[in-house]
Residue, then its C-alpha position, 0 to 999 in steps of 0.5 A: x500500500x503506498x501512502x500519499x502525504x499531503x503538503x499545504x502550501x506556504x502561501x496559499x492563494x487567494x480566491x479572486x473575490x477575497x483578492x479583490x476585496x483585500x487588495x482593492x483600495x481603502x475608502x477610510x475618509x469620510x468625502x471618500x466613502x460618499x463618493x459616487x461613481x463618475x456618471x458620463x452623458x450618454x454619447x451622441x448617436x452615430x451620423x446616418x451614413x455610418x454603420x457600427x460593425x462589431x469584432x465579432x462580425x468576420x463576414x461583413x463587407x464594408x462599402x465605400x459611400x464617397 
């Protein structure tokens, strides 16, 4: 019978959730901890003439309008 010993890490990792938590950085100020994120306008739409092609779309032709 073989027996197989176990060895615990030295510096084990964290999950991803507790990393981003422990690692993230501190709001201990007051003005800091109030602080909302930052709201943008929304953007202006695009021209008539412009189409928006994603990445995605590898079978899209494009066609010069000029």
């Amino acid at each position: 019978m073989v027996m197989k010993m176990m060895e615990c890490s030295s510096r084990p990792q964290k999950k991803i959730i507790a990393h981003h938590m422990k690692t993230g950085p501190r709001k201990t100020r007051p003005w800091n901890i109030r602080c909302k994120p930052t709201v943008y306008p929304l953007l202006i739409p695009l021209p008539r003439d412009w189409t928006l092609i994603s990445h995605d779309d590898d079978n899209v032709d494009v066609v010069d309008k000029g």
